[in-house]
C-alpha positions as CSV (number, residue, x, y, z in Angstrom):
1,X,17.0,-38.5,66.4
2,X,13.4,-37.2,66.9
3,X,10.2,-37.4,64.6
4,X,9.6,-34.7,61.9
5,X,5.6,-34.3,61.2
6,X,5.2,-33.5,57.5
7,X,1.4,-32.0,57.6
8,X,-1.2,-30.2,55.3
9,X,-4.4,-28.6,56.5
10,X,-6.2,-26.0,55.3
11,X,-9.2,-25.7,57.8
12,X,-7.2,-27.1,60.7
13,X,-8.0,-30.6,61.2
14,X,-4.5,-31.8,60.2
15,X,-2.6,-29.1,62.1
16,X,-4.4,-29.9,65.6
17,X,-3.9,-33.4,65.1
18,X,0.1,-32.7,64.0
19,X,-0.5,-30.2,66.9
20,X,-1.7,-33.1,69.3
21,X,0.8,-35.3,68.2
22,X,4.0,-33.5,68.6
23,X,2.8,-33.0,72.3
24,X,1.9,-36.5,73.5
25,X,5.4,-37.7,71.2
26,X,7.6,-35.0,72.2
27,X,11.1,-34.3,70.2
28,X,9.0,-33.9,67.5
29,X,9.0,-30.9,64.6
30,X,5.8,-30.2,62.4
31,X,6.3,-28.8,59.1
32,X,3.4,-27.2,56.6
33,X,3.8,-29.3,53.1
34,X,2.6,-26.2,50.6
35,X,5.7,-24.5,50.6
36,X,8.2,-27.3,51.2
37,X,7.3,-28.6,47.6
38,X,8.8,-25.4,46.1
39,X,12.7,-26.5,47.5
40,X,14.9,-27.8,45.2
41,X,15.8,-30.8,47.7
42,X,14.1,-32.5,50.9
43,X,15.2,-34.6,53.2
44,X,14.4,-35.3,56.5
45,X,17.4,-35.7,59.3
46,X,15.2,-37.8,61.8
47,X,15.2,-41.6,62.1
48,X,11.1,-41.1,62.1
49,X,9.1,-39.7,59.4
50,X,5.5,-38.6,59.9
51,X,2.9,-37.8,57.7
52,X,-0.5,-36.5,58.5
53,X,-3.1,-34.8,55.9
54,X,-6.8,-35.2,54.6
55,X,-8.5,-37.8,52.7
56,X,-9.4,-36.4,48.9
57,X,-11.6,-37.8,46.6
58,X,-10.7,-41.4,48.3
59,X,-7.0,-40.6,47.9
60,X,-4.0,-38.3,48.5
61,X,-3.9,-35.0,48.2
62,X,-2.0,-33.7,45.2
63,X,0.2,-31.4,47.0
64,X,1.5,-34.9,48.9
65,X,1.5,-37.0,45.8
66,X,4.5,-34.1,44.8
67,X,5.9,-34.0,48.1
68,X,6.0,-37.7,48.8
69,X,7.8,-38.2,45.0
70,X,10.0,-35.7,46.1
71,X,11.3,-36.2,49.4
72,X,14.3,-38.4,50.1
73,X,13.3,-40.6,53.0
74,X,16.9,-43.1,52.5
75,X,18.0,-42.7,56.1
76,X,14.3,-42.4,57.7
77,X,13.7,-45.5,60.1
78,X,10.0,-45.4,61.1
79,X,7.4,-43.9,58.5
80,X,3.7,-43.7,59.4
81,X,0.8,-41.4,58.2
82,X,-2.3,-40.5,59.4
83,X,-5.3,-39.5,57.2
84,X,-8.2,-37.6,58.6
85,X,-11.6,-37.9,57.0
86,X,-15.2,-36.8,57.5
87,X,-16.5,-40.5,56.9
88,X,-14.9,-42.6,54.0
89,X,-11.0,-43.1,53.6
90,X,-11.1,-44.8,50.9
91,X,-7.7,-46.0,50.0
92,X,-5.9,-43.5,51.1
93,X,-3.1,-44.9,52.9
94,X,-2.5,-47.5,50.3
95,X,-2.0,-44.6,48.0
96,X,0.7,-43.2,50.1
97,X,2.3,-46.4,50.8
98,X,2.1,-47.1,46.7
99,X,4.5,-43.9,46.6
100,X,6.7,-44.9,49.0
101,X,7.5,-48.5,47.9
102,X,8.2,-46.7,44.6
103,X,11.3,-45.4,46.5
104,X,12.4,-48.4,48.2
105,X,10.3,-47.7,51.5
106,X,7.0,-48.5,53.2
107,X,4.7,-46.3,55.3
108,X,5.3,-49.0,58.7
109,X,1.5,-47.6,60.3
110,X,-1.2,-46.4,59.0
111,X,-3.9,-44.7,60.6
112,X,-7.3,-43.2,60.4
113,X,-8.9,-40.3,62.1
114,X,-12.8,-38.9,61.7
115,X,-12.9,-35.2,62.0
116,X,-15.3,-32.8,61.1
117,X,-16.0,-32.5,57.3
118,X,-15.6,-29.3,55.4
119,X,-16.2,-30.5,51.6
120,X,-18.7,-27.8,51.3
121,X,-20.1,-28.3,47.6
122,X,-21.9,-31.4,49.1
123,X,-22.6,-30.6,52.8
124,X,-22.1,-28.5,55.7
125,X,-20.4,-28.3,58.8
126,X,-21.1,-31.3,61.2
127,X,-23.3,-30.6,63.5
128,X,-22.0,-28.9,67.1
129,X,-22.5,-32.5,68.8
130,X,-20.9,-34.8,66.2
131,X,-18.3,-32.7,66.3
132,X,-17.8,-32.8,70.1
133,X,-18.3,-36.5,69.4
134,X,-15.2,-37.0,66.9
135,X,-13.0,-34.6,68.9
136,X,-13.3,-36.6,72.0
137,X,-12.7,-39.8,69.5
138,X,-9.5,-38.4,68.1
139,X,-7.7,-37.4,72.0
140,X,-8.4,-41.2,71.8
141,X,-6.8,-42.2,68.6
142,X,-3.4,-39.7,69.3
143,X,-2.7,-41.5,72.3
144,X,-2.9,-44.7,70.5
145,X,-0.6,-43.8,67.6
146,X,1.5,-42.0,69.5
147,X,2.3,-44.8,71.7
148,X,2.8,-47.4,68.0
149,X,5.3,-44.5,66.4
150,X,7.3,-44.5,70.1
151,X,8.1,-48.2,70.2
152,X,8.5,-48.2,66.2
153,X,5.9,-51.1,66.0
154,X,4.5,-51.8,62.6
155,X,1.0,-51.6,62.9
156,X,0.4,-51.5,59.3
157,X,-2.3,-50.0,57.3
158,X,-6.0,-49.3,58.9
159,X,-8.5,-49.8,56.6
160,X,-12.6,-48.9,56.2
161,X,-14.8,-51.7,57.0
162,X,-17.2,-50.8,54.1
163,X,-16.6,-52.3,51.1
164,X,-17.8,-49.3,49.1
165,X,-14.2,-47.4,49.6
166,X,-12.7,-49.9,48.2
167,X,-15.1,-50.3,44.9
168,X,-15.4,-46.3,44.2
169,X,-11.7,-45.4,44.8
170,X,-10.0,-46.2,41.9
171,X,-12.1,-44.4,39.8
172,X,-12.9,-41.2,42.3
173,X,-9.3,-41.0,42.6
174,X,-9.2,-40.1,39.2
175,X,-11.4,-37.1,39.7
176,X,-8.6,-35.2,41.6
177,X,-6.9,-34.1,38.4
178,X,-10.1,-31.8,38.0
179,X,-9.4,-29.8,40.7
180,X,-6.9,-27.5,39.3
181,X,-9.6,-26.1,37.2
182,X,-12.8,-26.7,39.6
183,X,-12.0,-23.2,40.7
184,X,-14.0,-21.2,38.1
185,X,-17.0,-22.5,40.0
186,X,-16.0,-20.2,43.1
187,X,-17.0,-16.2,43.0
188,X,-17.7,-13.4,45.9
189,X,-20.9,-12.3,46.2
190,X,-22.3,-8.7,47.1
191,X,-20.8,-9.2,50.6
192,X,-17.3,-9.2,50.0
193,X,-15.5,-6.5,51.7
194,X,-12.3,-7.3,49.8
195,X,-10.0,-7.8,52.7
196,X,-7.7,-10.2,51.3
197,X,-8.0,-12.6,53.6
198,X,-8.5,-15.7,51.2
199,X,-5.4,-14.5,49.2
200,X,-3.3,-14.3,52.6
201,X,-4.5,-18.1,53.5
202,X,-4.5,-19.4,50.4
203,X,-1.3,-22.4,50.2
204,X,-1.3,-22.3,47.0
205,X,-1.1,-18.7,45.9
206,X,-3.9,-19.3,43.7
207,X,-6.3,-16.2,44.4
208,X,-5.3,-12.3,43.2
209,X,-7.1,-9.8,44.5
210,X,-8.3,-7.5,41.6
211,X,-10.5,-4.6,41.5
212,X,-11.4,-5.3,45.5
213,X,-12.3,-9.0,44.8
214,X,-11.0,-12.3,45.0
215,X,-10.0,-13.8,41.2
216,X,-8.8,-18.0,41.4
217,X,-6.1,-18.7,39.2
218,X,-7.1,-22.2,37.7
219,X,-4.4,-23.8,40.3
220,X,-6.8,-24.7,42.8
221,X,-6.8,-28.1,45.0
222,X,-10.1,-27.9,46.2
223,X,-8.7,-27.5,50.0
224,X,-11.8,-25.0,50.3
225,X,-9.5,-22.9,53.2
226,X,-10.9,-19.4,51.5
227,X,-14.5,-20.3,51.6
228,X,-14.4,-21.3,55.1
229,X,-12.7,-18.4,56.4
230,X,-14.0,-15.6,54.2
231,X,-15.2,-13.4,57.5
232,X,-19.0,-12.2,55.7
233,X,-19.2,-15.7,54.1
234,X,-19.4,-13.9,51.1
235,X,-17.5,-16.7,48.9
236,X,-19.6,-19.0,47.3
237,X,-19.0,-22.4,45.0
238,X,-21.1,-22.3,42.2
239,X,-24.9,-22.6,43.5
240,X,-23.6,-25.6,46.1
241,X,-22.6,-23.7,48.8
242,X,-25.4,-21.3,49.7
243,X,-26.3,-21.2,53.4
244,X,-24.0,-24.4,54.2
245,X,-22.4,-23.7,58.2
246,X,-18.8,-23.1,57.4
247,X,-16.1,-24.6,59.6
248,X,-12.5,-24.5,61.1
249,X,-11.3,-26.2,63.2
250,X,-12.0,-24.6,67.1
251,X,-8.5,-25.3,68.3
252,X,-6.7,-23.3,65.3
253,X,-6.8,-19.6,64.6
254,X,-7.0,-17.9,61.4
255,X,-4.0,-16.8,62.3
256,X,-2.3,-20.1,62.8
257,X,-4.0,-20.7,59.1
258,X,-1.9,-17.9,57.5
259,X,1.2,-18.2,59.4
260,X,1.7,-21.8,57.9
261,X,2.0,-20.5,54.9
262,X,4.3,-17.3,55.6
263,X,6.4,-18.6,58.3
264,X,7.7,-21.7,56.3
């Protein structure tokens, strides 16, 4: 019985709303995606299945294109997901759901929530009263959802009213296979103290520290968690980033950030 909350976030969006989630649903366990992948099996033992994570390039996430493939969801009752996205989902739940029917299921909802941006190579932080504006929006939304995933209605899949998402995301999609390598754009500037902090946070064990500074390891997936919570800002994406406002998410600590990774 129960729900199990399959999330990934890297500057916190995804974990407050798995966070706000789990509360208004109740008999409900959220689980950080990153280190799941690594097990050699996975499958869920409630009759709901939940997935919530950000919207990349128009699509999926890599790390939940190999987690959805992986897991075995043959005794799972109710799936839904919920994407979170500065502006544009693209088609980002019918990439999930694609996955899915590939297995012999179906996501049952779908569901989009606008949260504050952190794609920094194009644009800053949001400013303090959009923000306010899309957290007030999204207390909202998790009411709604929660009350589809408790009667296990099939909502189905929301979609973008813009035209545009649907045009460009076939072809950004595409794009996402870059990321891996996108990483050699990133470097630490004169201010880096070398703490270690963006090795600590990073999911995807792709930063050493070497000779007191950070090095990327060319497995990147562009979640951009080590240049938003470098503490002297001193981590920098190629000549994009340069004063950008960083962000995290106000309702998660850098410490929730780390002990995602570890504690799973």
């Amino acid at each position: 019985m129960g729900t199990t909350l399959y999330y990934f976030s890297a500057t916190g969006n995804c974990l407050d709303v798995a966070r706000d989630i789990q509360k208004s649903l109740g008999n409900t366990e959220i689980a950080f995606i990153p280190p799941l992948v690594r097990q050699a099996s996975l499958k869920p033992v409630t009759e709901k299945v939940g997935f919530v994570f950000p919207v990349y390039d128009f699509g999926i996430p890599l790390v939940l294109r190999d987690f959805l493939n992986k897991l075995d969801i043959t005794d799972v009752e109710y799936i839904f997901a919920v994407a979170t996205c500065n502006y544009m989902p693209g088609l980002t739940l019918e990439a999930a759901d694609e996955i899915l029917k590939g297995k012999g299921a179906r996501l049952n909802s779908g569901f989009i929530i606008r949260m504050p941006g952190n794609y920094i190579p194009i644009y800053g932080a949001n400013s303090q009263r959009t923000q306010d504006k899309k957290f007030r929006r999204k207390a909202v939304r998790i009411g709604i959802i929660a009350n589809y995933v408790r009667s296990n209605t099939d909502r189905g899949l929301e979609k973008s009213n813009l035209i545009i998402d649907r045009l460009l995301a076939p072809q950004m999609q595409k794009n996402i296979y870059k990321f891996y390598s996108m990483d050699r754009n990133f470097r630490a500037d004169e201010k880096c103290s070398g703490c270690g902090l963006c090795q600590r946070i990073c999911a995807f064990d792709n930063i050493s520290i070497e000779e007191g500074k950070p090095q990327w390891r060319h497995r990147c997936q562009q979640c951009l968690a080590c240049i938003h919570v470098c503490p002297k800002s001193s981590i920098q994406f190629g000549k994009r980033s340069g004063n950008k406002k960083r962000y995290r998410n106000p309702k998660v600590t850098v410490n929730d950030l780390i002990s995602q990774k570890e504690n799973d």
